[in-house]
C-alpha positions as CSV (number, residue, x, y, z in Angstrom):
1,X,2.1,-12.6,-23.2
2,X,-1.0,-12.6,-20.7
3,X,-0.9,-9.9,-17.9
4,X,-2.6,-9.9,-14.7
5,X,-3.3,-8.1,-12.0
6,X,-5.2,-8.3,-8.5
7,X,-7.9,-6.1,-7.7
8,X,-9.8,-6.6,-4.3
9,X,-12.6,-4.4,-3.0
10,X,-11.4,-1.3,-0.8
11,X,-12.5,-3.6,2.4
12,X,-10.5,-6.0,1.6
13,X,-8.2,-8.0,4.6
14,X,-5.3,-7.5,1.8
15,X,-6.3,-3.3,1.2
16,X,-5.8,-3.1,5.5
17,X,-3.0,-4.9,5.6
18,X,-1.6,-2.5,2.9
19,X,-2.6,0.5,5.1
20,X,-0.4,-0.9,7.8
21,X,2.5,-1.3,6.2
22,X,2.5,1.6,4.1
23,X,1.7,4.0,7.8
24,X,5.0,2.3,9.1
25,X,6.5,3.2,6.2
26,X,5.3,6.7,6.5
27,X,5.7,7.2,9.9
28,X,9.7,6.0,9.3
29,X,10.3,8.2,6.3
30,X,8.9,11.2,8.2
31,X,11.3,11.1,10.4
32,X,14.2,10.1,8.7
33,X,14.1,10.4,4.6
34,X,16.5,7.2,4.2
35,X,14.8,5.0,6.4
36,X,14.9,1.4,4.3
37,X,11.8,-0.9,5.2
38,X,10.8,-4.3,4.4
39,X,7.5,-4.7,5.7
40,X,4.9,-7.4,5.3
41,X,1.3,-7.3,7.1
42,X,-0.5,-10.7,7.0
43,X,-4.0,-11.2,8.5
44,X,-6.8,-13.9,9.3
45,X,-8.7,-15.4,11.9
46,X,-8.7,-12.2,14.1
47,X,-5.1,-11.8,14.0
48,X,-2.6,-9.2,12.3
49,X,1.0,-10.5,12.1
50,X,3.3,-7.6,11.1
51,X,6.9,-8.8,10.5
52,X,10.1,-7.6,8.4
53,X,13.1,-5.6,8.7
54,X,13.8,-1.6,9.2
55,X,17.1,0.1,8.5
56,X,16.3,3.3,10.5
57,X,16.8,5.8,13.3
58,X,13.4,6.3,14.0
59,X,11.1,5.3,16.8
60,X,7.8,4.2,15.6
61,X,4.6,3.9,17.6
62,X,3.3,0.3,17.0
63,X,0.5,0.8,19.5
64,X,-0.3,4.7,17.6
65,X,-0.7,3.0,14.1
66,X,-2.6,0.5,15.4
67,X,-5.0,2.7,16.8
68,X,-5.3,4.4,13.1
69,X,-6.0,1.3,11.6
70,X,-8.5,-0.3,13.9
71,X,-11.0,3.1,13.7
72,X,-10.9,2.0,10.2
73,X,-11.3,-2.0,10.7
74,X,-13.8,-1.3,13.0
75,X,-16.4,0.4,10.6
76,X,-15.5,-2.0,7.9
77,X,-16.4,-5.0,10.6
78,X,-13.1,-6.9,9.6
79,X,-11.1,-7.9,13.1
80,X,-13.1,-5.8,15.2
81,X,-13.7,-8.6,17.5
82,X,-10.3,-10.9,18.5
83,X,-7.6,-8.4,18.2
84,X,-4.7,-8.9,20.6
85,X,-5.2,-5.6,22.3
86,X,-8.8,-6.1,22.8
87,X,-8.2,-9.0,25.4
């Protein structure tokens, strides 16, 4: 059997679009515990796609996370420039 396994550097596009999805999951949980999610983040070329599916009753904040996130994009220079809500 041969195992594998990714492994990208913390500044990774992948590593960001992880921290999206996994603050909408938070955010959802935190509000109520049996929220169900099925996230996906996707980015390239300047644009983050986030699409899925929630099974929830709570109200998430697109335009808070994104704000979280960017500070972070920001200093690692990855879609600093080109994001929709910079326009």
């Amino acid at each position: 059997m041969i195992r594998t396994a990714e492994c990208v550097t913390p500044k990774h596009p992948d590593k960001m679009c992880d921290r999206i999805a996994d603050a909408i999951l938070t955010e959802a949980i935190k509000q109520d515990p049996n929220a169900r999610t099925a996230i996906e983040v996707c980015a390239g070329h300047g644009i983050v796609t986030v699409i899925g599916e929630m099974t929830t009753k709570a109200i998430i904040d697109a335009l808070g996370l994104r704000d979280i996130d960017y500070e972070k994009t920001a200093e690692w220079g990855h879609f600093g420039i080109g994001m929709p809500w910079d326009a």
